[in-house]
Short mmCIF file of the C-alpha atoms (twelve columns), coordinates in Angstrom:
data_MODEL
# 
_entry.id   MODEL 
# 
loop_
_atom_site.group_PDB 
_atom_site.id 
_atom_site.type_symbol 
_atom_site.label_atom_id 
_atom_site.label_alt_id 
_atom_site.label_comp_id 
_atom_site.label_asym_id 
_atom_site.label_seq_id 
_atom_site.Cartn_x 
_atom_site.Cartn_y 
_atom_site.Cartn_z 
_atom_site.pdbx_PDB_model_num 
ATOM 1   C CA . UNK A 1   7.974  17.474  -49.235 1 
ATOM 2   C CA . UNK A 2   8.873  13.594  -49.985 1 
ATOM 3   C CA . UNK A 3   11.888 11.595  -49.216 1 
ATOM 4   C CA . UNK A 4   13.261 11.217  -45.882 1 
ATOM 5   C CA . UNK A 5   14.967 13.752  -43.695 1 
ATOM 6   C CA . UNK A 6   18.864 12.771  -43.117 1 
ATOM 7   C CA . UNK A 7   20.336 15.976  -42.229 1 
ATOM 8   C CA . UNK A 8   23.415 14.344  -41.476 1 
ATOM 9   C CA . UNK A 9   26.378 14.516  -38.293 1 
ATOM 10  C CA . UNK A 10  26.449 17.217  -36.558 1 
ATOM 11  C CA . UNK A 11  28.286 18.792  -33.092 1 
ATOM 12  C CA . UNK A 12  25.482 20.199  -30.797 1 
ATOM 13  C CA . UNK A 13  27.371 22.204  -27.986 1 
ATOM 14  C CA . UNK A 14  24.179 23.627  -26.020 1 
ATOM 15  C CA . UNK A 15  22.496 22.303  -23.423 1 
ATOM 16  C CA . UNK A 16  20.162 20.334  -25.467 1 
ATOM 17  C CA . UNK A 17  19.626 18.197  -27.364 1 
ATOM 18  C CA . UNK A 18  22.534 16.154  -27.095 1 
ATOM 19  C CA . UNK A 19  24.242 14.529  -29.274 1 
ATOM 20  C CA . UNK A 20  23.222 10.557  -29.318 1 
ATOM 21  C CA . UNK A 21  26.253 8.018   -30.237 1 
ATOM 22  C CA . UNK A 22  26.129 6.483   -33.132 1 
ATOM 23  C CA . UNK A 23  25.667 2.880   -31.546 1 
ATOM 24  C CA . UNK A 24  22.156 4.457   -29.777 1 
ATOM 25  C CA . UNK A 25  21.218 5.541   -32.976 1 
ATOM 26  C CA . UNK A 26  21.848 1.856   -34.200 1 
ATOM 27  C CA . UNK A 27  19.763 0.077   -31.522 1 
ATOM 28  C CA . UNK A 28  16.572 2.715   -31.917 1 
ATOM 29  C CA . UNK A 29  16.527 1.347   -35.321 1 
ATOM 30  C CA . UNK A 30  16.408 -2.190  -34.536 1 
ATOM 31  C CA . UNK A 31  12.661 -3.600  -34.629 1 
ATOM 32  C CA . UNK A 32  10.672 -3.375  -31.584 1 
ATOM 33  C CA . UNK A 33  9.767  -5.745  -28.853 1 
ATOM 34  C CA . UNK A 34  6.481  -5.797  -27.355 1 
ATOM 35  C CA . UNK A 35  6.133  -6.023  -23.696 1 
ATOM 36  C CA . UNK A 36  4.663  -9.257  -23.403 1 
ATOM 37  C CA . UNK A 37  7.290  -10.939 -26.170 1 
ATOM 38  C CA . UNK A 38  9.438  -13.879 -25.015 1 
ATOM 39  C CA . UNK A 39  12.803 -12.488 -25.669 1 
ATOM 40  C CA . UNK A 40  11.667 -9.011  -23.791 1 
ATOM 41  C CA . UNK A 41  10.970 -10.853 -20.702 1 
ATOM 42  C CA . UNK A 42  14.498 -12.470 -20.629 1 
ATOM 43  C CA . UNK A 43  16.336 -9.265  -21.334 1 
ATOM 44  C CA . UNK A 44  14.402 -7.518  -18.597 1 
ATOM 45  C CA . UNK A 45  14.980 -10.276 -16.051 1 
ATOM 46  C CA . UNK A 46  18.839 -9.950  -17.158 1 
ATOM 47  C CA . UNK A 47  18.765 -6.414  -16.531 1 
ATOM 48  C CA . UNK A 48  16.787 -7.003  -13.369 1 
ATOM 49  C CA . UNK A 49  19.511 -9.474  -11.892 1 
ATOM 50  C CA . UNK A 50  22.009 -6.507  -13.020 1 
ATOM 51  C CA . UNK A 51  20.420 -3.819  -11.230 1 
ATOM 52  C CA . UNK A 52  20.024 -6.120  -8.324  1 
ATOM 53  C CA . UNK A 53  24.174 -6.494  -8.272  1 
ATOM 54  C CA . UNK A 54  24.932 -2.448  -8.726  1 
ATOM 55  C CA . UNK A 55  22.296 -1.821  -5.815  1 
ATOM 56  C CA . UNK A 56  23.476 -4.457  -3.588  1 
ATOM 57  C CA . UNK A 57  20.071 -6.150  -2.985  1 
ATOM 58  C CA . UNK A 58  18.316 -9.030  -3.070  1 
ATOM 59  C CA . UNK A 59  15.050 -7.343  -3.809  1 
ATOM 60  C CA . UNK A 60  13.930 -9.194  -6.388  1 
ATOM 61  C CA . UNK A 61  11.478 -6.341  -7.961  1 
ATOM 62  C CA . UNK A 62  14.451 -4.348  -8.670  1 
ATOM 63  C CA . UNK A 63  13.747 -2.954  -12.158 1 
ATOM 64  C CA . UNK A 64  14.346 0.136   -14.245 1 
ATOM 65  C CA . UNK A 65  11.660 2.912   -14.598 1 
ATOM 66  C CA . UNK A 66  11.772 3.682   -18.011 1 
ATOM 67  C CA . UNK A 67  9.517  7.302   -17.623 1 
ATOM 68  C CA . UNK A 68  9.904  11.076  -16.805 1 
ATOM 69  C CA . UNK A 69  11.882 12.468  -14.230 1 
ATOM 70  C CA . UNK A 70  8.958  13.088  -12.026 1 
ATOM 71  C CA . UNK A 71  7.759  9.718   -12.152 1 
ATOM 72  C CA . UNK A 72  11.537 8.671   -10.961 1 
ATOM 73  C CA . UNK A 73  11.094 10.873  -8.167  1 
ATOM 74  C CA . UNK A 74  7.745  9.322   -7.510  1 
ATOM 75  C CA . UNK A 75  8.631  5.948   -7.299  1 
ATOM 76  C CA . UNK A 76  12.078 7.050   -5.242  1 
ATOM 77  C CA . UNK A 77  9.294  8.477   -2.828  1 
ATOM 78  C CA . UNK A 78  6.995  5.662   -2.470  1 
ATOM 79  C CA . UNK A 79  9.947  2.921   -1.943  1 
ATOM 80  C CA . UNK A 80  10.857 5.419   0.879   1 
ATOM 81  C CA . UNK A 81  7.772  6.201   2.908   1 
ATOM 82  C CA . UNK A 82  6.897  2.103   1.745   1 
ATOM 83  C CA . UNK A 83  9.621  0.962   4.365   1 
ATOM 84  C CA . UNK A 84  9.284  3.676   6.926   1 
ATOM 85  C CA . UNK A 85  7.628  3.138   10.494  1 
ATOM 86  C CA . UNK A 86  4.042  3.635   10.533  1 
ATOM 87  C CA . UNK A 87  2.648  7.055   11.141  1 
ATOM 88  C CA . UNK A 88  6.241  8.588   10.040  1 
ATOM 89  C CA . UNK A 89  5.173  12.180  8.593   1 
ATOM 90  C CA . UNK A 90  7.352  13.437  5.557   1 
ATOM 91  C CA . UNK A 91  9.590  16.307  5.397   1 
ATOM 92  C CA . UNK A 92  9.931  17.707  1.894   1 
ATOM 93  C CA . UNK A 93  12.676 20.379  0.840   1 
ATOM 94  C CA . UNK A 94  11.054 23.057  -1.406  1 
ATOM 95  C CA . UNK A 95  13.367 25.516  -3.302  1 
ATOM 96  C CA . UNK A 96  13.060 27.411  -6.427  1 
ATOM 97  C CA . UNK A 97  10.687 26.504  -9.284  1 
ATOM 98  C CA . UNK A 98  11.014 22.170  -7.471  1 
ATOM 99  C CA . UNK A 99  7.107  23.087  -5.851  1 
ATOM 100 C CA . UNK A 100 6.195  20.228  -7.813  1 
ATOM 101 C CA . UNK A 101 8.619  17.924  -6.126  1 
ATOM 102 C CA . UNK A 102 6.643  18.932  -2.732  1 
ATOM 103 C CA . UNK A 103 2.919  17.653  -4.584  1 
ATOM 104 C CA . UNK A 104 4.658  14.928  -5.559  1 
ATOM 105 C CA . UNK A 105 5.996  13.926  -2.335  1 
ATOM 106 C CA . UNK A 106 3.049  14.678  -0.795  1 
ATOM 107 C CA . UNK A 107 0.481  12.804  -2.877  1 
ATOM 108 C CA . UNK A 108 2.497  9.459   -3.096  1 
ATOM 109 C CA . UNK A 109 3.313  9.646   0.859   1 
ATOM 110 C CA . UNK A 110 -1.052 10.351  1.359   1 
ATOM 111 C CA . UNK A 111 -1.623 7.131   -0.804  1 
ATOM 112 C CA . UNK A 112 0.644  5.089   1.274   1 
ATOM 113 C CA . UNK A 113 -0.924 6.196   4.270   1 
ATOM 114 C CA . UNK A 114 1.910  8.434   5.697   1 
ATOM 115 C CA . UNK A 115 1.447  11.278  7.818   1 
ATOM 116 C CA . UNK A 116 1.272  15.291  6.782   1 
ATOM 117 C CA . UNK A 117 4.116  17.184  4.366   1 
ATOM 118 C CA . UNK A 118 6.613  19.367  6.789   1 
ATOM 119 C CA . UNK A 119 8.328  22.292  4.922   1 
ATOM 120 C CA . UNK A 120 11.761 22.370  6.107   1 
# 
């Protein structure tokens, strides 16, 4: 097969995949910038000072996560156990298929030094 594949509009009404705007579809074809270029690092400390102003905070390493939702959840984890009092154990909700929630919990809470996963 040669020539590219441009299967053209279409209305996806199922749960996935969704349907991506036409101005996304224009910015993922833009050229890339590499991590480490000039005009990365100002858009990133732009979107940085952003986030900082929707959260309310001063933090100054407020930045996105661009990864999975399990990494999300990871970090979410580790900025909470970070700031709680030493020797605070961790109390993870388990339901349904979310076991995985409960190793992640418990594996970035052992790192920072927190105490043992309760099941509640």
């Amino acid at each position: 097969m040669t020539g590219d594949l441009l299967p053209g509009p279409r209305i996806l009404l199922g749960p996935g995949p969704t349907m991506a705007d036409p101005r996304v579809l224009r910015a993922m074809a833009t050229p890339l910038l590499g991590q480490a270029d000039p005009k990365f690092t100002a858009i990133m400390g732009e979107v940085m000072a952003l986030s900082r102003l929707v959260f309310q905070t001063e933090n100054e390493f407020a930045y996105p996560v661009s990864r999975t939702g399990r990494a999300g959840l990871e970090a979410a984890t580790a900025s909470l156990v970070w700031w709680a009092p030493a020797g605070d154990g961790v109390d993870a909700a388990v339901a349904h298929y979310a076991g995985a929630a409960e190793t992640a919990a418990a594996s970035v809470s052992h790192s920072l030094g927190a105490g043992g996963i309760g099941r509640i």
